[in-house]
C-alpha positions as CSV (number, residue, x, y, z in Angstrom):
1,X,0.0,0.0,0.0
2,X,1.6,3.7,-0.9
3,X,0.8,6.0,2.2
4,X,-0.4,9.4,1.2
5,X,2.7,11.5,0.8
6,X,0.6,14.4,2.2
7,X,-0.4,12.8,5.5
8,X,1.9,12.3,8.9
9,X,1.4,9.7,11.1
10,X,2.8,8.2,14.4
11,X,4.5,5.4,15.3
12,X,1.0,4.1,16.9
13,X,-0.1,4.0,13.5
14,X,-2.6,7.1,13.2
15,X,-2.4,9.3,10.0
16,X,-3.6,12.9,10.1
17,X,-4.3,15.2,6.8
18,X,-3.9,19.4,7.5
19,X,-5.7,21.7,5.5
20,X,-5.2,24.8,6.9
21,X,-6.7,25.1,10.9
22,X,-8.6,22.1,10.1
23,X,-7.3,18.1,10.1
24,X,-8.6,14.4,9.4
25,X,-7.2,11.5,11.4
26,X,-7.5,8.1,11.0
27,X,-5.6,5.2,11.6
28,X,-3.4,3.5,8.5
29,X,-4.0,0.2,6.2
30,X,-1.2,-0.9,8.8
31,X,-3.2,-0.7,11.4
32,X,-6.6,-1.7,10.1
33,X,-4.4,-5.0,8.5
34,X,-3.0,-5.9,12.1
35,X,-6.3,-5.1,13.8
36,X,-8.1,-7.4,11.5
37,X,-12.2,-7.5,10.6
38,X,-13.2,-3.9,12.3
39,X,-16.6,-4.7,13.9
40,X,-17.2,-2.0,16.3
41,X,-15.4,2.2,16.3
42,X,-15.9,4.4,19.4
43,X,-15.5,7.8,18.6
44,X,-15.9,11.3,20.5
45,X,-18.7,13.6,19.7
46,X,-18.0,16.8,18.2
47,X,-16.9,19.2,20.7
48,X,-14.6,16.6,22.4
49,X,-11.3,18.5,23.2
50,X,-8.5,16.1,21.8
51,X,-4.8,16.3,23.2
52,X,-1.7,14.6,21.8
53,X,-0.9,11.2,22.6
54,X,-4.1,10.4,24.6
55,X,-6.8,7.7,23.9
56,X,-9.7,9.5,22.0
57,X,-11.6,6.1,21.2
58,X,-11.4,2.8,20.1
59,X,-11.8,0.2,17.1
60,X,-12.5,-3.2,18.2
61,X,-11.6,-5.5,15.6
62,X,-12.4,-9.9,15.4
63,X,-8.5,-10.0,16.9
64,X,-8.7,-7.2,19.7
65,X,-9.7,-3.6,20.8
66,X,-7.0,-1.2,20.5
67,X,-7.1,2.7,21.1
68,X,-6.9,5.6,18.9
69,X,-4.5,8.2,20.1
70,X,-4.7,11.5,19.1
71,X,-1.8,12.6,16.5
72,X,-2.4,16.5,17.7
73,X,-4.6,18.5,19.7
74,X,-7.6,20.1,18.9
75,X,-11.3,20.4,19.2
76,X,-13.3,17.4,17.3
77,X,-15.6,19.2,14.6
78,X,-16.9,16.2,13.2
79,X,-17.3,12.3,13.8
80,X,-17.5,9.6,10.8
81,X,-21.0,8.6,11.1
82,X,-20.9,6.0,8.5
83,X,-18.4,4.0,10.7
84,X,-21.5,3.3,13.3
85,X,-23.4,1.1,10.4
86,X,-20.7,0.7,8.7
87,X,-17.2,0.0,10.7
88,X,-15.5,-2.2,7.7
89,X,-14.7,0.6,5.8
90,X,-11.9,1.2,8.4
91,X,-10.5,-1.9,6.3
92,X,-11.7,-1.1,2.6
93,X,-10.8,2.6,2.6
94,X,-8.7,3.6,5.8
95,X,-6.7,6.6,4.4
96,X,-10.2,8.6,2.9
97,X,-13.4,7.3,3.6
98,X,-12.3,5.2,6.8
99,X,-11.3,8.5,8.3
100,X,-12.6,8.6,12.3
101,X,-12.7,12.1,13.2
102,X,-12.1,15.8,11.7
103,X,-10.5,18.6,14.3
104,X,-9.7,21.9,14.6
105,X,-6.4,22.3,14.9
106,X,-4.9,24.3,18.4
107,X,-0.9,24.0,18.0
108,X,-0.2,22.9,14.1
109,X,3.6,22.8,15.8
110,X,2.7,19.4,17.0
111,X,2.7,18.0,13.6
112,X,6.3,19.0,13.3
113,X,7.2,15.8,15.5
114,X,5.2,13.3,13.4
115,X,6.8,11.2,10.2
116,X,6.1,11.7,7.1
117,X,5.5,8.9,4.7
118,X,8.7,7.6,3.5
119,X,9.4,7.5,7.2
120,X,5.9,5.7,8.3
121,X,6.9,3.4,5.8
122,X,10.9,2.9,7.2
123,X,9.1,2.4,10.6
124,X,6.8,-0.3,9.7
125,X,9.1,-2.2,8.0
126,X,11.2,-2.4,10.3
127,X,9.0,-3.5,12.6
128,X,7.7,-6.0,10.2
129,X,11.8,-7.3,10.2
130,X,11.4,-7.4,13.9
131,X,8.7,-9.2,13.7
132,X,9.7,-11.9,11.4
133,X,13.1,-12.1,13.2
């Protein structure tokens, strides 16, 4: 899978895309292909104040529930709705319409410490080395 080249994302596997004050997050096919079969998303309602590195929700998958930590902090403008009837798209689509929640942004500075792709894609395969070692 080629991770968008405009996205950042953290070494717990979330993605976020910035335009301007405003920012998707989601987690990445890595993610979604460890988690397995999504079954179930948790997400905050909009208003929710999000802060880096904390939990924000969860996706419970066949395998597991796992949280979602938040890549950067901000207010939560908008919630995927779809992914209440609909959590599988998580695993069809998780870089656009698998997205979990849209914020406004409070310190775009945060973003500064988060990979960008070719170094997402570094990380996980070297933890896929590790893995298989």
């Amino acid at each position: 899978m080629a991770y968008p080249k405009n996205y950042r994302y953290t070494k717990e596997h979330e993605w976020i895309s910035v335009e301007g004050p405003l920012a998707t997050i989601g987690i990445t096919d890595y993610a979604q292909h460890e988690l397995g079969d999504v079954v179930f998303v948790e997400l905050p309602k909009p208003g929710a104040k999000l802060e880096t590195g904390k939990s924000f929700g969860t996706v419970e998958s066949v395998k597991a529930v796992s949280e979602i930590y938040a890549p950067a902090s901000g207010e939560v403008i908008e919630s995927n709705g779809e992914l209440q009837n609909t959590p599988e798209k998580i695993n069809t689509d998780p870089h656009s319409s698998g997205w979990l929640v849209k914020v406004r942004l409070t310190n775009a500075a945060e973003l500064n410490g988060l990979m960008d792709a070719p170094a997402y894609e570094a990380y996980i395969a070297a933890k896929s080395t590790e893995a298989s070692a």
